[in-house]
C-alpha positions as CSV (number, residue, x, y, z in Angstrom):
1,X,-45.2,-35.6,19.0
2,X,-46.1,-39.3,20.1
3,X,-46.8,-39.9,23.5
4,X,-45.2,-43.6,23.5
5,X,-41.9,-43.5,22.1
6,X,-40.8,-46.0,19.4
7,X,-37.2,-46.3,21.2
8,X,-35.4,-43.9,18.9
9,X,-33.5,-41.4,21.1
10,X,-33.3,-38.7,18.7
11,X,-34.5,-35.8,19.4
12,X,-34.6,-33.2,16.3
13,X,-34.3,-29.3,16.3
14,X,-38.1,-28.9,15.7
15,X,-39.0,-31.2,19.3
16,X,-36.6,-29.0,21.0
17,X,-38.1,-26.0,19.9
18,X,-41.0,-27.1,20.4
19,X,-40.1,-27.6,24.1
20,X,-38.5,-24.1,24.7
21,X,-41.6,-22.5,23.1
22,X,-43.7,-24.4,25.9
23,X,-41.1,-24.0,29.0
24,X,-41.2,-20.3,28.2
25,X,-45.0,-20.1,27.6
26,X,-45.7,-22.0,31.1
27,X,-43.4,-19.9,32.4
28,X,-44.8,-16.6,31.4
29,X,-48.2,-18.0,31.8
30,X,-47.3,-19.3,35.6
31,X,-45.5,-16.3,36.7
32,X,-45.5,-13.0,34.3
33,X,-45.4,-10.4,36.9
34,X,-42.1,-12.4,38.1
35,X,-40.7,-13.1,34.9
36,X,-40.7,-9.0,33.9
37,X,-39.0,-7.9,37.0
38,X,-36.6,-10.7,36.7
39,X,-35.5,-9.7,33.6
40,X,-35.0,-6.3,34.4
41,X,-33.2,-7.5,37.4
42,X,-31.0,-9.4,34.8
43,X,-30.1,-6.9,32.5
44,X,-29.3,-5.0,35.7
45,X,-26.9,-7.7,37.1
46,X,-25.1,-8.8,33.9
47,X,-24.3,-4.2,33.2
48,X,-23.1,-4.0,36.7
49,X,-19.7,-6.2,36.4
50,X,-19.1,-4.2,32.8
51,X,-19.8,-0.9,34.8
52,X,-17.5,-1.7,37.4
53,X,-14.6,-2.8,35.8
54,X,-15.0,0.5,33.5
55,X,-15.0,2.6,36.9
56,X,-12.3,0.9,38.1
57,X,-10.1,1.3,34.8
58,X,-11.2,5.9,35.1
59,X,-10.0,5.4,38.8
60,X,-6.8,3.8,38.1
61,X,-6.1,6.4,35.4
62,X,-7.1,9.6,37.2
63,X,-4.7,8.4,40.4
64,X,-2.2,8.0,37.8
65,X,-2.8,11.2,36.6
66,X,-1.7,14.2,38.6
67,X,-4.3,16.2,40.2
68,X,-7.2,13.8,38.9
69,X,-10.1,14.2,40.6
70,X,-11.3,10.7,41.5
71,X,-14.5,11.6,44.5
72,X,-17.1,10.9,41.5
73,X,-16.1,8.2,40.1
74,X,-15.1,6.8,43.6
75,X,-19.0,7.3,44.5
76,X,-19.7,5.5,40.9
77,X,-17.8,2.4,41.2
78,X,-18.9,2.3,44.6
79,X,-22.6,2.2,43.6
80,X,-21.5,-0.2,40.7
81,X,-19.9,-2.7,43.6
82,X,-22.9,-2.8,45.3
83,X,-25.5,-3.1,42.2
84,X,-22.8,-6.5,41.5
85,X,-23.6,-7.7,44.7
86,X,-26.8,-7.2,45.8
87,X,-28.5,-7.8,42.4
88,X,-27.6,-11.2,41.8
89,X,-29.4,-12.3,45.0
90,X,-32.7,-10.7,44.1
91,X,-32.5,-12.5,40.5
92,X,-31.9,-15.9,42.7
93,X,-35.3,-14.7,44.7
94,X,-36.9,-14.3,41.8
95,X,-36.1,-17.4,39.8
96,X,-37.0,-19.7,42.8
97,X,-40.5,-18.0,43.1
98,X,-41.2,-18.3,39.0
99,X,-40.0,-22.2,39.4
100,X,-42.3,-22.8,42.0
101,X,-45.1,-21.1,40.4
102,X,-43.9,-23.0,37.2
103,X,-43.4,-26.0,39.0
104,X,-47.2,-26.0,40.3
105,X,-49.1,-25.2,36.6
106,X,-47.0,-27.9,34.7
107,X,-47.9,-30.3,37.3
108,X,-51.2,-29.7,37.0
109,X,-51.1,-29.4,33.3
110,X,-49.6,-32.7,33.3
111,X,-51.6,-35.3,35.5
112,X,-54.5,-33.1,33.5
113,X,-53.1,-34.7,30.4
114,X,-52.8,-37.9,31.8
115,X,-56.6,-38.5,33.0
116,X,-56.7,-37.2,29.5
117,X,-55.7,-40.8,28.7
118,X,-59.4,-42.2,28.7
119,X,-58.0,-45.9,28.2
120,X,-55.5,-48.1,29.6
121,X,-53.4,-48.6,26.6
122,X,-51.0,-46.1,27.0
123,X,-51.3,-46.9,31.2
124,X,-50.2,-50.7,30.3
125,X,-47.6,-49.9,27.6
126,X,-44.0,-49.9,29.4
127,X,-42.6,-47.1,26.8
128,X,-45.7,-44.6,28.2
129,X,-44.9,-45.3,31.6
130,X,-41.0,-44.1,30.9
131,X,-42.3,-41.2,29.2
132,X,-44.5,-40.5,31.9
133,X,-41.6,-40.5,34.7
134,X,-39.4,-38.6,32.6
135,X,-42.4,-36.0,32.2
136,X,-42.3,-35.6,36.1
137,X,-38.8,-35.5,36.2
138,X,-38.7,-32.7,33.6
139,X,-41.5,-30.9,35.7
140,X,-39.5,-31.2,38.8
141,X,-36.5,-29.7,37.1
142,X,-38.9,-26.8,35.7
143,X,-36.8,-24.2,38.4
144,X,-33.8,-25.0,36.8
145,X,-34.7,-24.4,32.9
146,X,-36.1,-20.7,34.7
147,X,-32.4,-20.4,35.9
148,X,-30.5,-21.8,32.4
149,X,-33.4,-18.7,30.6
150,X,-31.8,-16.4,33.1
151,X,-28.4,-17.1,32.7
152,X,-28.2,-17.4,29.0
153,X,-29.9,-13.8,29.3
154,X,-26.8,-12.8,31.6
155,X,-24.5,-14.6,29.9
156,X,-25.8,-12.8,26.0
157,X,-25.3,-9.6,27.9
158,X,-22.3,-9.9,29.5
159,X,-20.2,-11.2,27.2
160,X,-21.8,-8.0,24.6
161,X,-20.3,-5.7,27.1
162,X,-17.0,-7.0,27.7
163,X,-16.7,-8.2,24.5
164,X,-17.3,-4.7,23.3
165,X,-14.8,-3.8,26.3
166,X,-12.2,-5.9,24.7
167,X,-12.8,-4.3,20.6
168,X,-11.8,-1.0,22.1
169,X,-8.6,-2.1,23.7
170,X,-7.3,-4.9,21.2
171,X,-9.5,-6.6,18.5
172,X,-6.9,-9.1,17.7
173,X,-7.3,-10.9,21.1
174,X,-10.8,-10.3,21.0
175,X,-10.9,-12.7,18.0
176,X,-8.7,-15.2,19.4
177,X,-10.6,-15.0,22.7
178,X,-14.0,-16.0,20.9
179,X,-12.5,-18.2,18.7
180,X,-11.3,-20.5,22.0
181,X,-15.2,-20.6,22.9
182,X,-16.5,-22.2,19.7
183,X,-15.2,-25.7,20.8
184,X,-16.5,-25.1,23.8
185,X,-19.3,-24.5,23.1
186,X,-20.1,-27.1,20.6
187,X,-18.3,-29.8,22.8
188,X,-20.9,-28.9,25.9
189,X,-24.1,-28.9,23.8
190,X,-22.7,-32.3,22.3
191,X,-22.0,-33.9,25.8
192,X,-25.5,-32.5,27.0
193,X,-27.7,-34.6,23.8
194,X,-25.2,-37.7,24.5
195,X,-26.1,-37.4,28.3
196,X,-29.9,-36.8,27.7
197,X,-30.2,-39.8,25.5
198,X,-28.2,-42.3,28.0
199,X,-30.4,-41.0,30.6
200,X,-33.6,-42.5,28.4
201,X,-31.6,-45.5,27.6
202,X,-31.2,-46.0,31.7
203,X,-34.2,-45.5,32.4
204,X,-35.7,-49.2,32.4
205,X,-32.9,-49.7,34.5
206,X,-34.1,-47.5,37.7
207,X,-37.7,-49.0,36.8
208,X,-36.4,-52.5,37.1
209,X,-34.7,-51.4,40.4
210,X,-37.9,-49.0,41.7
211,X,-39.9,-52.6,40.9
212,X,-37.4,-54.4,42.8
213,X,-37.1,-51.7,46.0
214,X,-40.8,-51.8,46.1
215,X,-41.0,-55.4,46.6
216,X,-38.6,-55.8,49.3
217,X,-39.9,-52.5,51.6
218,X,-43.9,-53.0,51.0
219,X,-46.1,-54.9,53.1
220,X,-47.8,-56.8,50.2
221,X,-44.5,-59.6,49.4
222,X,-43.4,-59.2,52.8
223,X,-44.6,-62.5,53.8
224,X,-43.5,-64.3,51.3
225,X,-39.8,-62.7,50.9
226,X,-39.4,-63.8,54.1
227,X,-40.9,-67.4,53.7
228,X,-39.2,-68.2,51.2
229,X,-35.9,-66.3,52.0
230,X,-35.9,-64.7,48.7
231,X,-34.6,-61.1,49.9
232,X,-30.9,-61.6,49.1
233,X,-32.0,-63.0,45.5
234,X,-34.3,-59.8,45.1
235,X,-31.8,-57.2,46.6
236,X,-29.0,-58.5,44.0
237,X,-30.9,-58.1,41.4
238,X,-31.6,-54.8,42.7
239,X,-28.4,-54.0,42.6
240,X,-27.6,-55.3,39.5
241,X,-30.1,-52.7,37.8
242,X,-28.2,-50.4,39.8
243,X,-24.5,-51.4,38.9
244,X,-25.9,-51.2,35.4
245,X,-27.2,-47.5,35.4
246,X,-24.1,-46.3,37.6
247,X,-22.0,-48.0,35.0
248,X,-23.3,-46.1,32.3
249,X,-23.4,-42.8,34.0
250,X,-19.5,-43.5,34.7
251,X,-18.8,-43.6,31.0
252,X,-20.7,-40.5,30.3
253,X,-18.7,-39.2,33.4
254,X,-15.3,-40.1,31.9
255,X,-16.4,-38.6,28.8
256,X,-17.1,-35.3,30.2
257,X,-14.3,-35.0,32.5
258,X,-11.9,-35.7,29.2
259,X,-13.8,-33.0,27.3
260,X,-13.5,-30.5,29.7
261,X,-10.3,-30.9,30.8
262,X,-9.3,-29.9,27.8
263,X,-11.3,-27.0,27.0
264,X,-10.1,-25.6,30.6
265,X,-6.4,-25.8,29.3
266,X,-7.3,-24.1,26.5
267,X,-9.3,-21.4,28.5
268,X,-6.1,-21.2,30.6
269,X,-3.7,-21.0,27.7
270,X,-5.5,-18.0,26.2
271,X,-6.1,-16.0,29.2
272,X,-2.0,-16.6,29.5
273,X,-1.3,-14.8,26.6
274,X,-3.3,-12.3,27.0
275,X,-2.1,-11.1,29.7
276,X,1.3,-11.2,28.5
277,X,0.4,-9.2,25.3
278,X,-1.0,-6.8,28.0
279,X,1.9,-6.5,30.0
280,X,4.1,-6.3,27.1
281,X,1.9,-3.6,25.5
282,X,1.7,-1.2,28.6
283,X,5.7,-1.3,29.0
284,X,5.6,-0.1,25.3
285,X,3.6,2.7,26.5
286,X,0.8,1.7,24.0
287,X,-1.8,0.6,27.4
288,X,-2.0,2.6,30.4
289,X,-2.4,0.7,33.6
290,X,-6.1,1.5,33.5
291,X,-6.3,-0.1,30.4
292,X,-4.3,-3.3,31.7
293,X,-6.3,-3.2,34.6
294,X,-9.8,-3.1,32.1
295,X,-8.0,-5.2,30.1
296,X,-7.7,-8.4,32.7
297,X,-11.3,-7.6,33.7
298,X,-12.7,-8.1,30.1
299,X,-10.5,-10.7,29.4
300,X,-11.8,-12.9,32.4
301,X,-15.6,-11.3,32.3
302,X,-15.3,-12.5,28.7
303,X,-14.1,-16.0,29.7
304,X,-16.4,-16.1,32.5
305,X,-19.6,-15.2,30.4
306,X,-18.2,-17.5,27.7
307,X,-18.6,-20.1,30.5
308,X,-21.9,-19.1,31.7
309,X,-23.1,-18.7,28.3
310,X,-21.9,-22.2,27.5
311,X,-22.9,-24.1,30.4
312,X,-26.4,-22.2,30.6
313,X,-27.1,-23.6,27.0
314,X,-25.7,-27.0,27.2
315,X,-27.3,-27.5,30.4
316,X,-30.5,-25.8,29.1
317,X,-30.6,-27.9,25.8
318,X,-30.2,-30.9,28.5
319,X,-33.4,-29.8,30.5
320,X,-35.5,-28.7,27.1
321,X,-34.5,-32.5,26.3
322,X,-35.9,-33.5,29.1
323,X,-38.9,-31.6,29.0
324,X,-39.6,-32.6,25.4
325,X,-40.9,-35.9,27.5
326,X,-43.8,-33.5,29.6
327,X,-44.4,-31.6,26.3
328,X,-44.9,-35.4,24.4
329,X,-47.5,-36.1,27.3
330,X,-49.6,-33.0,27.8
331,X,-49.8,-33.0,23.9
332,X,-50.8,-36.4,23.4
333,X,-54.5,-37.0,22.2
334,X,-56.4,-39.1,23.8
335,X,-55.6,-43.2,23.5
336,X,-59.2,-43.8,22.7
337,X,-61.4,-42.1,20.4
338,X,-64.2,-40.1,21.9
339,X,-67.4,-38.5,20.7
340,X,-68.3,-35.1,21.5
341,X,-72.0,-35.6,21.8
342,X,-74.3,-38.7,22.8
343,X,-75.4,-39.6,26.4
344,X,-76.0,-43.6,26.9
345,X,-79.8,-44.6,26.8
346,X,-81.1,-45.5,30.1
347,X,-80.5,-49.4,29.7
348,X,-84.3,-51.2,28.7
349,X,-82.8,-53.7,26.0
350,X,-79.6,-55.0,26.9
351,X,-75.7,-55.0,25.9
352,X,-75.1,-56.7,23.5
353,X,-71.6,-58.0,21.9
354,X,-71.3,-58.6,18.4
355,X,-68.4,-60.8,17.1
356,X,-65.8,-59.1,19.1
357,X,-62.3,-59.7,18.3
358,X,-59.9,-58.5,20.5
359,X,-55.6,-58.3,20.6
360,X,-53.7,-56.1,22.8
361,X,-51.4,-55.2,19.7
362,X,-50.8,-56.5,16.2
363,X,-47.8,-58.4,18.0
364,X,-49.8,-60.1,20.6
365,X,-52.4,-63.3,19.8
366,X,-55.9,-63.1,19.9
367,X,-57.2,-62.6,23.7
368,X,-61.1,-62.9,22.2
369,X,-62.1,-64.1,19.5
370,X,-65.6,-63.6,17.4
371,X,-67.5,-63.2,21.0
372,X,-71.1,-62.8,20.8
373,X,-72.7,-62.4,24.0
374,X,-76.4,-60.5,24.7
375,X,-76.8,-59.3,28.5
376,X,-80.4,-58.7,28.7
377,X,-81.2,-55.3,30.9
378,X,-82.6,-56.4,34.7
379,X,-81.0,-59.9,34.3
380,X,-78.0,-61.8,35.4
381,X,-75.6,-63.2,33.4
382,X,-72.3,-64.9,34.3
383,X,-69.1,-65.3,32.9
384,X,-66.6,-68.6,33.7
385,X,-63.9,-70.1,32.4
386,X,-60.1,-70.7,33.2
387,X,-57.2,-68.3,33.9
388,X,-56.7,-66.8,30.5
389,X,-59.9,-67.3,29.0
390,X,-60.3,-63.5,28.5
391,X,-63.1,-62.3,31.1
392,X,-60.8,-59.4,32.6
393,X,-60.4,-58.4,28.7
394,X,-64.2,-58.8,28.0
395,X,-64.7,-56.5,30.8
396,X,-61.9,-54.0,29.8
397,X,-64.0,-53.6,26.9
398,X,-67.5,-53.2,28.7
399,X,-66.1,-50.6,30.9
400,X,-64.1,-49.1,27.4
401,X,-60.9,-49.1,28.9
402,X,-59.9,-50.6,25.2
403,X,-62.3,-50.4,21.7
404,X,-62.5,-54.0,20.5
405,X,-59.9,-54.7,17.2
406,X,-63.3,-56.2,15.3
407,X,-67.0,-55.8,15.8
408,X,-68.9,-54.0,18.2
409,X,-70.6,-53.7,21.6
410,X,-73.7,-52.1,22.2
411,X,-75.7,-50.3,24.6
412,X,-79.2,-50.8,23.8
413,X,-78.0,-50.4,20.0
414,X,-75.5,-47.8,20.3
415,X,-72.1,-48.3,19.7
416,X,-69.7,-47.9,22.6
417,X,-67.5,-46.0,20.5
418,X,-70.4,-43.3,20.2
419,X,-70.8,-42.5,23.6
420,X,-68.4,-40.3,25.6
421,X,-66.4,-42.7,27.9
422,X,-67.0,-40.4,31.4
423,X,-70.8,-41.0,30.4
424,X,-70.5,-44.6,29.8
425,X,-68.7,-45.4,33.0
426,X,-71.2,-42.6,34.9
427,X,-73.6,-45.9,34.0
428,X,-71.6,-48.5,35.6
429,X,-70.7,-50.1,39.1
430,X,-67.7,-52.4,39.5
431,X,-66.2,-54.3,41.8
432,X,-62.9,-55.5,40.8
433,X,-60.7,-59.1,42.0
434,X,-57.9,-56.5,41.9
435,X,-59.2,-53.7,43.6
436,X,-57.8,-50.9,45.0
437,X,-56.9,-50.0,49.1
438,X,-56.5,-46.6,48.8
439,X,-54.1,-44.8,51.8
440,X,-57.7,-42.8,53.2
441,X,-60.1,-43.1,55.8
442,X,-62.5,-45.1,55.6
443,X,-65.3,-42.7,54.7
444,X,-63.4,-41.7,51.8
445,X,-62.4,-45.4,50.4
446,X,-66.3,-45.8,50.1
447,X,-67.2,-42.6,48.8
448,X,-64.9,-43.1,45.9
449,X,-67.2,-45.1,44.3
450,X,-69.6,-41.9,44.1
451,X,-67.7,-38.8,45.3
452,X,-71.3,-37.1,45.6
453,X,-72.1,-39.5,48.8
454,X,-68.8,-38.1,50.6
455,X,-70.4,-35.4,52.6
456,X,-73.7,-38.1,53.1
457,X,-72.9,-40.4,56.0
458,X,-76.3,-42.0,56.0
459,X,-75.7,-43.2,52.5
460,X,-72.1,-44.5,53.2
461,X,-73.0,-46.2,56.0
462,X,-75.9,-47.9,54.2
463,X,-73.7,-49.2,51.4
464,X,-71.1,-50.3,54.6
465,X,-73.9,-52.3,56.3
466,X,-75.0,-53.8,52.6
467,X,-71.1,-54.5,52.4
468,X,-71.5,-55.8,55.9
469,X,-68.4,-53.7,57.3
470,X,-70.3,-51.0,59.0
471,X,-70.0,-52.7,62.5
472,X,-66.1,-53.0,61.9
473,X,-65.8,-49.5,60.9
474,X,-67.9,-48.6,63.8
475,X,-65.4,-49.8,65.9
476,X,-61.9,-47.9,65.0
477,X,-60.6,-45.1,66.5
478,X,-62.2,-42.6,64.7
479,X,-65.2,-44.4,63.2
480,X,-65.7,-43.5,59.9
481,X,-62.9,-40.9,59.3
482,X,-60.4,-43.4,60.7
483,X,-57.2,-43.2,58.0
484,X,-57.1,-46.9,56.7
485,X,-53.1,-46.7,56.3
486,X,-49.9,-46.6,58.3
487,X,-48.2,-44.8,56.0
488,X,-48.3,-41.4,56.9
489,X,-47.7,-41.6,60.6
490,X,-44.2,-40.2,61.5
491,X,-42.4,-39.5,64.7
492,X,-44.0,-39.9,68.0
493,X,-47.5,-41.2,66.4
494,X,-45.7,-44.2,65.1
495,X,-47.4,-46.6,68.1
496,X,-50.5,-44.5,68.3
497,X,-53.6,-46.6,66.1
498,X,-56.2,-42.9,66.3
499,X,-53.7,-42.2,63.7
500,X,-53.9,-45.0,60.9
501,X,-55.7,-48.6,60.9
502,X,-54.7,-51.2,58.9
503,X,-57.5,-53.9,57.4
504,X,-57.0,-57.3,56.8
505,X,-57.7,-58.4,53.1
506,X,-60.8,-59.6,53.5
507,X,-62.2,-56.1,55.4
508,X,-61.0,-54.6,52.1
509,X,-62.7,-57.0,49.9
510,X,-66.2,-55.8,52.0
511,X,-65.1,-51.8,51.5
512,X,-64.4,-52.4,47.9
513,X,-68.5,-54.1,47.7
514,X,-69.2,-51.0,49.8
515,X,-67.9,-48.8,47.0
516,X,-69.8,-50.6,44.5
517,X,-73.0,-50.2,46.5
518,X,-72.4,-47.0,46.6
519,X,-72.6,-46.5,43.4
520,X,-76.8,-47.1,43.8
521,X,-79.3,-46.5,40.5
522,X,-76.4,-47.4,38.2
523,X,-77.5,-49.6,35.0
524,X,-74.8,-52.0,35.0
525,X,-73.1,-53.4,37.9
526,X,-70.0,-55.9,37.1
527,X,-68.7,-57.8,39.9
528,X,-65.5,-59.3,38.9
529,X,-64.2,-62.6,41.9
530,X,-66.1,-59.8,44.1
531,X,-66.1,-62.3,47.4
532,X,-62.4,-63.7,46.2
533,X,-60.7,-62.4,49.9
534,X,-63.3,-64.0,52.1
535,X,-64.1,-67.5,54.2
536,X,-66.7,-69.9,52.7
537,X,-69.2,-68.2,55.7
538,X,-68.7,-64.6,54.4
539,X,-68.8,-65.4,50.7
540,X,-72.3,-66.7,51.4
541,X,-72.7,-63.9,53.2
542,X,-71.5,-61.4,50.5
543,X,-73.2,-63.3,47.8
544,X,-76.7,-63.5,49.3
545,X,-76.6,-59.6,50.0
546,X,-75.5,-58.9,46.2
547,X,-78.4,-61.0,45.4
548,X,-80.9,-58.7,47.0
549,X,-78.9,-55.9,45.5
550,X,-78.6,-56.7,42.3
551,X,-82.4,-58.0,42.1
552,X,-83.7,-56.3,38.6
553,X,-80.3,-55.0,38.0
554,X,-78.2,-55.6,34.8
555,X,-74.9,-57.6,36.1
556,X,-72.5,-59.6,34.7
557,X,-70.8,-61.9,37.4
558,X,-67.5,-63.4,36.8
559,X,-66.2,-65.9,39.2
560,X,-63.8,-69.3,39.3
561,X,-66.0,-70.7,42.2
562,X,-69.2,-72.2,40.1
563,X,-71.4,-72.3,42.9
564,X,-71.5,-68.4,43.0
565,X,-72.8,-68.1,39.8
566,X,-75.4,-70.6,39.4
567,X,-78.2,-68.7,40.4
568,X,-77.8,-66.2,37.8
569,X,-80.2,-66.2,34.9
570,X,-77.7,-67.4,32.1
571,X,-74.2,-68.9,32.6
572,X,-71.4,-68.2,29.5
573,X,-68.5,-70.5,29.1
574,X,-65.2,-68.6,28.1
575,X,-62.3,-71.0,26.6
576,X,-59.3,-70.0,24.8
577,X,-61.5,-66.4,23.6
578,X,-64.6,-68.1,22.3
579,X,-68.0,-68.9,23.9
580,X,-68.1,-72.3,23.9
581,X,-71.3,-72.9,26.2
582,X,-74.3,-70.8,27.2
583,X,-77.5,-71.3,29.4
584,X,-78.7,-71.5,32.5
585,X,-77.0,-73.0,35.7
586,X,-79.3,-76.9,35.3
587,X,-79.0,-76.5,31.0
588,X,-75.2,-76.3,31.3
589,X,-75.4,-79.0,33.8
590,X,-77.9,-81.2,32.0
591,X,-75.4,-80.8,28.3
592,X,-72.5,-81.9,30.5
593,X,-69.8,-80.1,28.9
594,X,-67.4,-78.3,30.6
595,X,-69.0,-76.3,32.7
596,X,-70.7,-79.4,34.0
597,X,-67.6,-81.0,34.2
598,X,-65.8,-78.2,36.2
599,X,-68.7,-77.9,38.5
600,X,-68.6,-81.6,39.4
601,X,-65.1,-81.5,40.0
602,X,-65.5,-78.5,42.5
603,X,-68.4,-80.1,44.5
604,X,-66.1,-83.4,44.6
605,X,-63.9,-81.1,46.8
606,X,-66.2,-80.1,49.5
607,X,-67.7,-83.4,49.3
608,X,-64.2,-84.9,49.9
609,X,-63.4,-82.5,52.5
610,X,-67.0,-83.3,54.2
């Protein structure tokens, strides 16, 4: 089963199946001593309805009867009445505690699955990302497909017994009684597949409106929504994503309230007549009241199971459909390839790219095309060029996020492609122009960069002071375990700052250079715009202490501002894909190309502005 759907909504018997097998196996698998007791608790609780309304039909007849003893039987249905009562509350104990133990494997099961996902393909592909929310959904609603099993299992039962109730007494309305559920039936397992698929087709809706809700309650647009006085023209589109999902959830509404309308007139209509052939038969002498009396019970047990029955497998076939979407994900292989066995050569050579040719998909141009690029282990080599040009791709690929469409990149001679990704990227540091703030304290936002160092203050606090945030962090509330986020704090913490610290963009742009630094004795370090948050005075800063860092280290420095990247041993132009110039910083300079031509244009700035 593909993990990206191709935008058919079809789902076939064999997916379905597929997702009960699963459901029940995580179920068993989550909660087996649970699960057996339930369904002895089950099979209990559907038998004692059938039971009673037997007991009650002897009792009728012995009262009727002269000189029937009735003490027995009165202790029976007694012990019946209870069984009906209490039982049903211990299955509803029951199926909560196998949901939640459910509930908590198939949401591991599933984020397992979706580190599984080595690569950002799948991540950037919009089809994924409604698979993946469905997925969740479908885990979240794991309790309930425990409740449709057991109900289905009640129903099954039930309507054996009464239905077997009903042969003895009159097999004529038997028939006609189970011939009024067919339609019912198939009408409800219909309506569930027609509601399932409008729920996928609605589903870029809620995105489009989670995107838009996002934007106008998070601190990140904030500014500018209010600058520009764009939060009207945001909210209605919100709304309009809205309107549009609500509007398709009224038709399937409508549709449903038609469809069953008329299957409860027809439920009616033959619960009518048989209890006129009922009262008809026991003035003829051929039902005694018992019977009557066993009579109505089976006829509405039957009815009522009928409906159980029903609803338990049209709403179960509507959760399995929804869980086809988790059982899609946690069966997905992997986006990338990986190999089983190799471990990346401590870097002595170099990397080296070899005609890479690279397109998102064979609907999208060419982001890079026929690059050939060597970066020579314990130097410095920097990448330029415009918005565009390709460098986040390039280093998509280094980091093998994405395997190139054509030719290869190689570590010290060895294919990317032959070495497992977690290995690869064990070998490299990063710091990204989009990187991450992570809700933590502060101790943990650097230590993500090498989980090892969490427990380690000294070396945390060395790669904070090579960062130059140490004294900063020195100074909040809590030092180092200070949480770097508002977003937890509730209630009467809301005005207290011991319990959350925000930064300002530039403090995160020296954690994220912490994180990096953390990352020590690693043989690649790729600093992508790493100083693009700070003043001119702090970029200097930053840049001369990655200097001293980086000294003898492999790096690749990207950058739009020239003058960080002109110390570096070898300078590549990017354009439009290609390489179009390489050398060092006075080379370039001296071939006055583009590089030299973008270079004097950004010293003619500062000159201006001195």
């Amino acid at each position: 089963m593909s993990a990206a759907p191709d935008g058919d909504l079809r789902i076939g018997a064999r997916e379905l199946c597929a997702s009960a097998a699963e459901a029940v196996s995580l179920i068993w698998r989550a909660a087996s001593a649970n699960v057996a007791v339930f369904l002895l608790a089950t099979v209990a609780a559907a038998a004692a309805p059938i039971a009673t309304a037997w007991s009650t039909k002897l009792v009728i007849d012995r009262l009727t009867t002269p000189h029937g003893a009735v003490g027995g039987l009165a202790l029976v249905l007694i012990t019946t009445g209870l069984g009906a009562a209490a039982l049903p509350v211990l299955v509803q104990y029951l199926r909560g505690q196998i949901g939640r133990s459910a509930g908590l494997t198939a949401t591991e099961q599933l984020f397992t699955a979706a580190e599984r996902q080595v690569g950002l393909r799948n991540f950037e592909n919009p089809a994924f990302q409604d698979r993946l929310r469905l997925a969740q959904e479908g885990v979240a609603r794991i309790a309930e497909i425990v409740d449709g099993l057991g109900s289905t299992l009640g129903g099954v039962l039930a309507l054996t017994g009464f239905i077997g109730s009903l042969l003895i007494l009159s097999p004529p309305m038997t028939i006609v009684v189970l011939a009024a559920a067919i339609p019912a039936l198939v009408s409800e397992m219909l309506l569930s597949r027609r509601r399932s698929a409008m729920e996928w087709s609605i589903e870029q809706f809620y995105r489009r409106e989670f995107f838009y809700s996002q934007l106008l309650t998070g601190v990140a647009a904030a500014t500018e929504i209010r600058l520009f006085g764009i939060g009207a023209f945001l909210r209605s589109r919100m709304m309009d994503e809205r309107r549009s999902a609500n509007a398709a959830n009224r038709r399937m509404d409508l549709r449903e309230v038609r469809t069953q309308g008329g299957l409860t007139v027809l439920s009616a209509t033959v619960a009518g007549v048989g209890l006129w052939w009922a009262i008809t038969a026991a003035r003829r002498g051929a039902l005694s009241i018992g019977d009557v009396s066993m009579f109505l019970a089976a006829v509405i047990g039957v009815q009522s199971a009928l409906s159980t029955l029903t609803a338990a497998i049209s709403g179960g076939q509507a959760r399995l459909l929804a869980f086809t979407h988790y059982v899609a994900v946690v069966r997905a292989e992997s986006d990338l390839p990986q190999a089983r066995q190799g471990v990346p050569p401590r870097l002595r050579q170099g990397i080296e790219l070899r005609d890479v040719w690279f397109r998102y998909s064979d609907d999208h141009p060419w982001v890079l095309r026929g690059v050939s690029l060597t970066i020579p282990s314990g130097r410095a080599v920097a990448l330029v060029g415009l918005n565009g040009a390709g460098k986040s791709t390039l280093v998509k690929l280094l980091c093998r996020m994405y395997d190139p469409t054509r030719g290869r990149i190689l570590w010290d001679g060895v294919d990317l492609r032959d070495i497992p990704p977690a290995l690869l990227r064990e070998r490299i540091s990063a710091v990204f122009q989009d990187h991450m703030n992570y809700d933590m304290t502060a101790e943990e936002n650097i230590a993500i960069g090498d989980l090892t160092a969490l427990g380690d203050p000294g070396r945390l606090q060395e790669a904070a002071g090579r960062a130059g945030i140490h004294d900063r962090l020195t100074t909040l509330p809590r030092g180092y375990a200070t949480l770097l986020s508002r977003i937890f704090v509730v209630g009467t913490d809301k005005d207290d700052p011991v319990t959350g610290v925000v930064l300002s963009g530039g403090q995160w742009q020296r954690l994220a250079l912490a994180r990096a630094f953390v990352r020590n004795d690693r043989d690649l370090m790729i600093l992508d715009e790493p100083s693009s948050g700070l003043d001119p005075e702090a970029e200097h800063e930053i840049h001369t202490r990655m200097r001293e860092h980086r000294g003898g280290r492999t790096s690749l420095l990207i950058s739009h501002r020239l003058s960080a990247v002109r110390d570096a041993d070898h300078i590549a132009v990017l354009d439009g894909g290609r390489i179009t110039e390489h050398g060092s910083h006075d080379a370039l300079l001296a071939a006055d190309g583009s590089y030299a031509r973008l270079f004097r244009l950004q010293a003619a700035g500062y000159q201006e502005a001195l």
